[in-house]
C-alpha positions in Angstrom: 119.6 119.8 126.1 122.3 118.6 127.8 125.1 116.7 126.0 124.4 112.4 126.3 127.4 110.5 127.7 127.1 107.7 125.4 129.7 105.9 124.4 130.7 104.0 121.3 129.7 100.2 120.8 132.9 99.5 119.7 134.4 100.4 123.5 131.6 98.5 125.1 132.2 95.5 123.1 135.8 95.7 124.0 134.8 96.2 127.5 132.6 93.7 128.0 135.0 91.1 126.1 137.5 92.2 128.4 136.0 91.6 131.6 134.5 88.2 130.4 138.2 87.2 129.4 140.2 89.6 132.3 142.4 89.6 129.0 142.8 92.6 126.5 145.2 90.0 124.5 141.8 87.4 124.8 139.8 89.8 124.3 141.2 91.3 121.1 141.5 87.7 119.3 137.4 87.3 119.6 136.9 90.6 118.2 139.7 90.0 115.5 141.4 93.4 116.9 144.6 94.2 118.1 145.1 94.0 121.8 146.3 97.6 121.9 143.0 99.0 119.8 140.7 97.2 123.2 143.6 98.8 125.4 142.9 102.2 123.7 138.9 101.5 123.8 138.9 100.7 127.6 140.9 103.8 128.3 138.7 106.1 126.3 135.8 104.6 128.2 137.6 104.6 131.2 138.4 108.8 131.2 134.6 109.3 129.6 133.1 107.9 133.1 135.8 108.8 135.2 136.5 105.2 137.2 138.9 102.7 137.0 136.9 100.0 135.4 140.0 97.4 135.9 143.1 97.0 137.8 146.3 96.3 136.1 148.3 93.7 138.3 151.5 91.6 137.5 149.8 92.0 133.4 146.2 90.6 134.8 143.3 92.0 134.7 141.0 92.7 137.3 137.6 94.4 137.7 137.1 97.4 140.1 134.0 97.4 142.1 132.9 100.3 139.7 134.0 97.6 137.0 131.7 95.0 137.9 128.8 97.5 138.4 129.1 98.9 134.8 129.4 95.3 133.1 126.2 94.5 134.4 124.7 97.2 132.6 126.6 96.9 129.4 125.5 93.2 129.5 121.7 94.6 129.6 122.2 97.0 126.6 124.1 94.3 124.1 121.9 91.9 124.9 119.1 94.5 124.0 120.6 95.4 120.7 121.3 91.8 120.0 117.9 90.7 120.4 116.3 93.6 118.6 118.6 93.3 115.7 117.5 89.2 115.2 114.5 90.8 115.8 114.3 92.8 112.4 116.2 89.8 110.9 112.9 88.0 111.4 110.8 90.0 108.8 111.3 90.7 104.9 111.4 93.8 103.7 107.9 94.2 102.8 106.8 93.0 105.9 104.5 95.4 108.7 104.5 94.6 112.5 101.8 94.4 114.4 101.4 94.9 117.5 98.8 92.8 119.8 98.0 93.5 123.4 95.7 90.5 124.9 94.2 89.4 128.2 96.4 85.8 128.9 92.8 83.5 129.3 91.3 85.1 126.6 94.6 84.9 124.0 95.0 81.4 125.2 91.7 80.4 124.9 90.0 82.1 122.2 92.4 84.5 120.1 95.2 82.0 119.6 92.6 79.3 118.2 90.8 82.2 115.6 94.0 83.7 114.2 94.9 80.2 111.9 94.7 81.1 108.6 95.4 84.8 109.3 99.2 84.7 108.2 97.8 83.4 105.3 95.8 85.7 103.9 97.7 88.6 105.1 101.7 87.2 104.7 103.2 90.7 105.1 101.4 91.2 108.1 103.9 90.0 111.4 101.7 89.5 115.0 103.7 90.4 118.0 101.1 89.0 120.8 101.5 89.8 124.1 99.7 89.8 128.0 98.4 92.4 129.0 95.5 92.4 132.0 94.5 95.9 131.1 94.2 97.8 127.6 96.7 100.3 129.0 99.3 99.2 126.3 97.3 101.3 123.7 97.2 104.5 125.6 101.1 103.6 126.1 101.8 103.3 122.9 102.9 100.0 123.1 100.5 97.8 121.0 98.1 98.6 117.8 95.2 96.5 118.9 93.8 95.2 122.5 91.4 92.6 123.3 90.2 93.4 127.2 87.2 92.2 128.9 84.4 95.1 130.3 82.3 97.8 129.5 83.9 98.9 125.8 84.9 102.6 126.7 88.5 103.0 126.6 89.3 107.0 126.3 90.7 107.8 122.9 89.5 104.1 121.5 87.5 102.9 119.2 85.8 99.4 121.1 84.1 97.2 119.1 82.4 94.1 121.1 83.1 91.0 120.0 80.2 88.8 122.0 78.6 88.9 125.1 79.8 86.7 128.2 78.2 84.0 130.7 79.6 82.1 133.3 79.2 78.5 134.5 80.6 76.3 137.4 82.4 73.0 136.0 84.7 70.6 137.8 86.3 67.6 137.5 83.9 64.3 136.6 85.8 62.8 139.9 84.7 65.7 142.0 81.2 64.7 142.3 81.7 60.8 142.6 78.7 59.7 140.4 76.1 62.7 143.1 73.8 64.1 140.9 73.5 68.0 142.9 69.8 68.5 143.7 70.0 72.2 144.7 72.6 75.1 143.2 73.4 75.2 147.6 75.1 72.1 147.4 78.0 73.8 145.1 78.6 76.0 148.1 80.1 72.9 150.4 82.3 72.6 147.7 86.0 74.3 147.2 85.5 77.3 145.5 88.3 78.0 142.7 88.1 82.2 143.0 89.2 84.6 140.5 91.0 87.5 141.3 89.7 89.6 138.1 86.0 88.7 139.1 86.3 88.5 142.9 82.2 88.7 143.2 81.8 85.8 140.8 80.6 82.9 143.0 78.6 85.8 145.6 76.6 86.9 142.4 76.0 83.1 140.8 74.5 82.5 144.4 72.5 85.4 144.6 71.0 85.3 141.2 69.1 81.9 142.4 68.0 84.1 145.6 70.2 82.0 147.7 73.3 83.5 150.2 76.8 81.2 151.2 78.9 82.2 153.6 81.4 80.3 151.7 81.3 82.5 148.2 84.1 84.3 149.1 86.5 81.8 150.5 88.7 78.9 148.0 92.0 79.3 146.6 92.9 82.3 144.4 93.9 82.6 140.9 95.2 85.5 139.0 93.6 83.9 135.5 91.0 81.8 134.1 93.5 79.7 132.5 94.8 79.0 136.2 91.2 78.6 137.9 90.5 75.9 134.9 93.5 74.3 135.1 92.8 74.1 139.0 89.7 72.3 138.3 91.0 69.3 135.5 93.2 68.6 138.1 90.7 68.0 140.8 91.0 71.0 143.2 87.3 72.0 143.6 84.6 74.3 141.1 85.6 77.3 138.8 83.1 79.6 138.0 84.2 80.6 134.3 83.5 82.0 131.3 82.1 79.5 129.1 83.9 79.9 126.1 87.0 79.5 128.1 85.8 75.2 128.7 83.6 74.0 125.8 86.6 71.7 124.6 86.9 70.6 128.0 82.9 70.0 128.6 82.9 68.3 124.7 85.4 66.2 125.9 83.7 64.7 129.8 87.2 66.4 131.1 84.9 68.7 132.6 81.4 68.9 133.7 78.7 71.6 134.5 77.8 70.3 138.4 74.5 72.5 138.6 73.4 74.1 135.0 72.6 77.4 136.0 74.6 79.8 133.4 75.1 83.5 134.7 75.3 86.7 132.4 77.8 88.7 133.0 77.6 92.9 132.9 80.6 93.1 130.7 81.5 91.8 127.1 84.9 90.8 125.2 86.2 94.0 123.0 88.7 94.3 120.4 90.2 98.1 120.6 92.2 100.3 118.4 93.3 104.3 118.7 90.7 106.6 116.9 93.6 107.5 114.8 94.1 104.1 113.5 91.3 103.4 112.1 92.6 103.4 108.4 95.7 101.9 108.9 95.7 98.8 106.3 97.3 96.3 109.0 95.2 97.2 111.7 92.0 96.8 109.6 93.2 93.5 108.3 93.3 92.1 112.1 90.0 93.6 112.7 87.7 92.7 109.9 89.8 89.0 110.1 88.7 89.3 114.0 84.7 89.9 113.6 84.6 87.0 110.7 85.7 84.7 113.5 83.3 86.1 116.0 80.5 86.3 113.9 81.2 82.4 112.5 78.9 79.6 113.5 80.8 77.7 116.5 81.6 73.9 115.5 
């Protein structure tokens, strides 16, 4: 293996300090040095890559084009090694991080909600949630757990389903104007909020009541749920959606269901883990916490 050029963070401290200031003297009272000792630092970095990072004129500084190029990658790497290191400043010594990859609507909507009291019961256990449309993250080595909507075979995962999934138009009370809908057609003279994720949504909610529009395809598109809902609060038409993702909405009258007709859908909500894993005392903590909530009776 060949040899790393890396240099020292000591020279790319100086550097970057530097070139902020176009001062070694400035440079070498922030980092409570001697403006010689960033001189020598620059000049060692200087001969390891081979460029002229400054230009010495009339005792000013100046960066090179070569100069400018590198400090925008040094400011990349500290800011990477800053934020890690508050990172691990975050967690005592007893605490385990885990790592949780998540569909946006669904964390938003569903996950989020069910986790309260988890910290609780498990205070050495750290979530690090993030988005992710696909469970790719766990084949990437990138998260511990996944929550994904579809079929529940992931290759090399174990899927356990969490409940089944329907979906149902709602809108805005203000969209119908006090019209009570007499036929599931009507919807279709309506804007249609579409989904990206479930592109056939509206095409099969139509053709389940043996009727055919024209129109299911056609309506603004949104890459969530969470968008397509909040498209319909504020007025802009019908969103076919899960209903999980609205029952605080319908509970409330911010929403209503314009034609009841509720549509099953093929796939269900998983929570997934590597094979491996399956012992591992933090993942099994977020597991068994997870199927408590999804087994609880809805209030």
């Amino acid at each position: 293996m060949s040899k790393r050029l890396v240099p020292s963070m000591a020279a790319l401290q100086c550097f970057e300090a530097a070139a902020r200031h176009l001062s070694f003297t400035r440079a070498a009272q922030e980092l409570h040095l001697t403006q010689s000792a960033v001189s020598k630092q620059v000049a060692q970095l200087e001969d390891m890559l081979r460029h002229h990072l400054f230009l010495r004129i009339r005792r000013r500084l100046q960066l090179t084009p070569a100069g400018a190029l590198y400090l925008a990658e040094v400011n990349k790497i500290l800011t990477q090694v800053d934020m890690s290191s508050r990172y691990i400043l975050s967690y005592g010594q007893q605490t385990e991080v885990l790592k949780v990859a998540t569909q946006p609507s669904f964390g938003v909507r569903w996950l989020i909600p069910h986790l309260k009291g988890f910290g609780k019961r498990y205070p050495n256990i750290h979530l690090d949630i993030c988005n992710e449309m696909e469970p790719f993250a766990l084949l990437q080595n990138t998260a511990d757990v996944v929550f994904f909507y579809g079929q529940g075979t992931w290759p090399g995962a174990t899927c356990i389903e969490l409940f089944g999934d329907e979906v149902v138009p709602v809108c805005a009370p203000e969209l119908l104007q006090g019209h009570t809908l007499t036929e599931a057609g009507e919807l279709a003279e309506r804007v249609l909020l579409q989904s990206t994720s479930r592109p056939e949504a509206w095409h099969e909610w139509f053709l389940e009541q043996g009727l055919h529009s024209a129109n299911s395809y056609h309506g603004p598109r949104f890459d969530t749920f969470y968008m397509c809902v909040g498209a319909a609060l504020s007025g802009c038409g019908v969103a076919l959606v899960p209903r999980y993702l609205v029952e605080q909405e319908l509970a409330e009258g911010k929403l209503v269901i314009p034609w009841p007709y509720a549509m099953r859908s093929s796939g269900a909500y998983f929570v997934a883990f590597a094979e491996h894993a399956a012992e591992v005392p933090k993942v099994r903590s977020l597991v068994e916490w997870i199927r408590e909530q999804a087994t609880a009776p809805r209030s």
